[in-house]
C-alpha positions as CSV (number, residue, x, y, z in Angstrom):
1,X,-146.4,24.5,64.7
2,X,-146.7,23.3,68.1
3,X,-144.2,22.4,70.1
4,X,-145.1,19.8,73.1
5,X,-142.0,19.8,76.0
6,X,-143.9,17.9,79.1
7,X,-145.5,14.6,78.0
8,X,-148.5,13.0,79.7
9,X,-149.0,9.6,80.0
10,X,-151.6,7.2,81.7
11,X,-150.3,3.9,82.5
12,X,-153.2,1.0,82.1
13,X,-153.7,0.3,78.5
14,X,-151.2,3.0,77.3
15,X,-148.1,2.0,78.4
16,X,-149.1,-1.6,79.5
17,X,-151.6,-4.1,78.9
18,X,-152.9,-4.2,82.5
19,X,-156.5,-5.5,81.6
20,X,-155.9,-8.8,82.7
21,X,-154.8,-8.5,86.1
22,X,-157.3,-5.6,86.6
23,X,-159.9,-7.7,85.1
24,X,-159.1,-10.8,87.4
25,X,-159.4,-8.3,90.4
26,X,-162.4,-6.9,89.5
27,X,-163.8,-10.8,89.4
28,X,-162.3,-11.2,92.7
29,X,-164.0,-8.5,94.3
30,X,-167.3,-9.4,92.7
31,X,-167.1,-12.7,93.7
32,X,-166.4,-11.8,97.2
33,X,-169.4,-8.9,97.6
34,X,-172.1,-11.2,95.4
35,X,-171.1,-14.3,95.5
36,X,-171.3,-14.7,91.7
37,X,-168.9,-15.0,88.7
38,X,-168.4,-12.6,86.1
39,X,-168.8,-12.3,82.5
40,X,-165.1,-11.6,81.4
41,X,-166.7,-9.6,78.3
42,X,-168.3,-6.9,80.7
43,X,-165.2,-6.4,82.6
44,X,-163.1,-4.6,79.9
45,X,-165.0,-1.6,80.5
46,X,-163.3,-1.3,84.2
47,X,-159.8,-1.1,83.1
48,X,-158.3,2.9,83.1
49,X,-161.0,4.5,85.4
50,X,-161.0,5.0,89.4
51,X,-162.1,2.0,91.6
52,X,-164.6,3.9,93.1
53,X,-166.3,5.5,90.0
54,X,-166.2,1.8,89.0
55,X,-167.7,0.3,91.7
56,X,-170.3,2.6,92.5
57,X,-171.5,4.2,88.5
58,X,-170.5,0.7,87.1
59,X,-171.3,-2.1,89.5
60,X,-174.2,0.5,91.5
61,X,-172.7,-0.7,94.7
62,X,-173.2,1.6,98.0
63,X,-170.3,3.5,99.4
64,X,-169.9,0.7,102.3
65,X,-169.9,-2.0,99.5
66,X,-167.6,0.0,97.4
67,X,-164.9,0.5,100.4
68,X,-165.2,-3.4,100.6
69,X,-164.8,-4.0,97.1
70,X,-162.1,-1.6,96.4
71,X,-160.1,-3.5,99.4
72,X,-160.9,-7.1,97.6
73,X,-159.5,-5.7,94.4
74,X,-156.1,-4.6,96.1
75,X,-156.2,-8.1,97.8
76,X,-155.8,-10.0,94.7
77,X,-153.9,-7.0,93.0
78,X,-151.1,-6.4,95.4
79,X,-151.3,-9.7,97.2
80,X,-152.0,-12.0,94.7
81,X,-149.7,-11.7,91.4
82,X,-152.5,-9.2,89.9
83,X,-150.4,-6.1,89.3
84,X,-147.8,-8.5,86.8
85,X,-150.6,-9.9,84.8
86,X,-149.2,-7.2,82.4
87,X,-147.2,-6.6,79.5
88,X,-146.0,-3.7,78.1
89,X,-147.3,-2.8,74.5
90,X,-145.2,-3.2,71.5
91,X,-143.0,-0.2,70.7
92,X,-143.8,1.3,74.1
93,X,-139.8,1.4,75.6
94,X,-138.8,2.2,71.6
95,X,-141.0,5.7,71.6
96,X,-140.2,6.6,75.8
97,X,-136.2,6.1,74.5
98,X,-137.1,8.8,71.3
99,X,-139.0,11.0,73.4
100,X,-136.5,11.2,76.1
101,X,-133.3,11.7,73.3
102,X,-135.1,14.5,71.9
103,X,-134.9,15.9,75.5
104,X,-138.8,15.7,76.3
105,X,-139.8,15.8,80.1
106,X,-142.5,12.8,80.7
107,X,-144.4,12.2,83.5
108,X,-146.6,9.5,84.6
109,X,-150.6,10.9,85.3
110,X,-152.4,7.7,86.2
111,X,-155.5,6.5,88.4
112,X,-153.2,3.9,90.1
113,X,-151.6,4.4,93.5
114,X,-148.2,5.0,94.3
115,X,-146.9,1.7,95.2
116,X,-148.2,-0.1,92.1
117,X,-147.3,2.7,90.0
118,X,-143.7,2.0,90.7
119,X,-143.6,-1.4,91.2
120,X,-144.9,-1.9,87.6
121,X,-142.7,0.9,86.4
122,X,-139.4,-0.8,88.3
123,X,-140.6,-4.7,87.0
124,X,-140.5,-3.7,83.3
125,X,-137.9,-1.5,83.5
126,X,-139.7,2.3,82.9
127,X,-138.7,3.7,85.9
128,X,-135.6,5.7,84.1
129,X,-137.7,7.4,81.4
130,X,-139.7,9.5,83.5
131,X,-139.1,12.6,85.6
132,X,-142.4,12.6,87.7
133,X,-144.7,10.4,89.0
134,X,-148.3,11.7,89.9
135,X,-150.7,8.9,91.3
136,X,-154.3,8.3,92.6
137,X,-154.7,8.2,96.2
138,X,-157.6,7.5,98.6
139,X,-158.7,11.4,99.4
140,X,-157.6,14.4,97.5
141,X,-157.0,12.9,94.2
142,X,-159.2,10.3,93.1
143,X,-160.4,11.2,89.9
144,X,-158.2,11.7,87.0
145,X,-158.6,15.7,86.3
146,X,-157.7,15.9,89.7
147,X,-154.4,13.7,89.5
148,X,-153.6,15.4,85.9
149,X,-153.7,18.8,88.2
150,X,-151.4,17.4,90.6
151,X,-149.2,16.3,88.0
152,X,-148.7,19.8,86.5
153,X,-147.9,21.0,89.3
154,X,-145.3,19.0,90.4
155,X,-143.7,19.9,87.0
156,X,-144.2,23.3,87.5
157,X,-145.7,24.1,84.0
158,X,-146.3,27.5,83.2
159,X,-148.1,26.9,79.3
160,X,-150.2,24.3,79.5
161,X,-149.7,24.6,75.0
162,X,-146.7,22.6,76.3
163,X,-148.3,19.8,77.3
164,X,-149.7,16.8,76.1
165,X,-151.9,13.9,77.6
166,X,-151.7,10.5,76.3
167,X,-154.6,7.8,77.2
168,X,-156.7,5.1,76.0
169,X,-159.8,5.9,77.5
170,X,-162.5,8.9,77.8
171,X,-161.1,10.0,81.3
172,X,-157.5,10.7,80.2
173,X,-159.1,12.6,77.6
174,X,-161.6,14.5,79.5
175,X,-159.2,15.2,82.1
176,X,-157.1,16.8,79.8
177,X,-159.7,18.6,77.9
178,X,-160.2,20.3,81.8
179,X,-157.1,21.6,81.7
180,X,-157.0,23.1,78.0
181,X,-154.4,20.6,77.0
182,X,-154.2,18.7,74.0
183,X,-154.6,14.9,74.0
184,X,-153.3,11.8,71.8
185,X,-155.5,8.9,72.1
186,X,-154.3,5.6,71.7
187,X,-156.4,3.5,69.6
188,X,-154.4,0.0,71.1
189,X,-155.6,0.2,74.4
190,X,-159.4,-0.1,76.0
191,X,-161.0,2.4,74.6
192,X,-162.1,2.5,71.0
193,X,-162.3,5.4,68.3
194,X,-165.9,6.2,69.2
195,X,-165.3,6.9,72.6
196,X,-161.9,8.5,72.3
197,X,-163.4,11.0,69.5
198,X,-166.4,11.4,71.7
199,X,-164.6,12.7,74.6
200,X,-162.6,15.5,71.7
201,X,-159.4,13.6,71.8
202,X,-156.7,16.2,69.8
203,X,-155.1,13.3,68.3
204,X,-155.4,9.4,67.4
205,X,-152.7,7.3,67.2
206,X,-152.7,3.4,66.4
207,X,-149.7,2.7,67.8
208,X,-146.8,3.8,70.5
209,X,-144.7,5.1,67.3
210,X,-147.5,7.4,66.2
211,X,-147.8,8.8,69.3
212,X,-143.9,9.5,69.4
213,X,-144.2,10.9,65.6
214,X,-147.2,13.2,66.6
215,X,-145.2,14.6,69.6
216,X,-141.9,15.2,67.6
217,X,-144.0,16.6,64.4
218,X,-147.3,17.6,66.0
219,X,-150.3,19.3,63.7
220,X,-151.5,22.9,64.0
C-alpha cells in the first residue's frame, strides 16, 4: 500500500473555480490585440495552462503579440476584480482540513504567479493549510513540469513514491508523469475524463472528498 506524505496541488479548477475571471481576461486581451469579441465556449480551454503556451499554441499569436497580450490579461486580472471572479469548489476547505489532521505536508504547484497565488489563497482563507508555495514566474519557471520541480525542491523530497499531484487538466498530469509521481485527476474542474486519462492520470476523482479518500487509502 502506498503511502503519499507531500501532497500536490494546482490551484485553477482544483482548488477554485477561477474559469470566470481567467476567461474574462482572456476576452480582454483579445479584445485589446484584435479588436474582436470572443466566443465564451472556446475560452474554457485557456483556464490551467501558462499564458504564454496559451497565447502563442492557442491563439497563434507572435512572441511580441504574446508579451502584449499576457500584459492585457494581468490588466484586467490584477487590476480589474479578475483574480475574485472565483469560488472555491465544494468540499475543497473540508478535504485540505483532513489532509492536514492526518499530518500531510501540501504544497501549492500552480502556473499562476506569486502575488495572485496568495492573494487568492489569503481572500478565501487557504493560506493556513499549506506549507509551500511554488509559482510560475516570467523566466525560469514557466511551464508546469518546471514549477512542479521547483516545488519539490523547496520541500526537499527525497522519494518522489511520496508524492502526489493533484490537477484538473493534462499539464498537471504530464508534469507529474515527468517527475515519476503519481497523479489524481479531478473530474470537477476543466478538464474532462478523456483528456485526464489521456495524459495517464494515476487516479480520478469526482470530487475534493475522493481525492482526500484516495490520499488517506491510496491503491497499489
Amino acid at each position: 500500500m502506498k503511502k503519499y506524505d507531500f501532497i500536490f496541488f494546482d490551484l485553477d479548477g482544483t482548488l477554485t473555480d477561477s474559469g470566470p475571471g481567467i476567461m474574462n481576461g482572456f476576452a480582454y486581451a483579445i479584445r485589446k490585440i484584435e479588436g474582436r469579441a470572443s466566443d465564451p465556449a472556446d475560452l474554457r480551454r485557456f483556464v490551467g495552462p501558462p499564458l504564454k503556451d496559451s497565447f502563442e499554441k492557442g491563439l497563434g499569436y507572435s512572441p511580441e503579440e504574446t508579451e502584449r497580450a499576457i500584459s492585457f490579461f494581468r490588466e484586467y486580472y490584477n487590476g480589474m476584480g479578475g483574480r475574485l471572479e472565483n469560488s472555491v469548489y465544494p468540499g475543497i476547505e473540508d478535504m485540505l482540513s483532513g489532509l492536514k489532521a492526518a499530518g500531510k505536508k501540501l504544497i501549492i504547484a500552480t502556473s499562476k504567479g506569486l502575488r495572485g497565488t496568495e492573494m487568492v489563497l489569503e481572500h478565501f482563507g487557504l493560506r493556513k493549510y499549506f506549507d509551500v508555495l511554488a509559482t510560475a514566474n516570467d523566466t525560469d519557471r514557466q511551464d508546469k513540469p518546471d514549477v512542479l520541480r521547483y516545488a519539490v525542491s523547496l520541500c526537499g523530497l527525497n522519494d518522489i513514491r511520496k508524492a502526489v499531484m493533484v490537477g484538473d487538466r493534462e499539464n498537471d498530469i504530464t508534469a507529474a508523469r515527468n517527475l515519476e509521481m503519481d497523479s489524481i485527476g479531478v473530474l470537477y474542474g476543466y478538464g474532462d475524463r478523456n483528456e485526464l486519462t489521456n495524459a495517464c492520470a494515476t487516479f480520478l476523482a469526482a470530487s475534493a472528498s475522493e481525492v482526500e479518500n484516495l490520499i488517506l487509502n491510496p491503491r497499489g
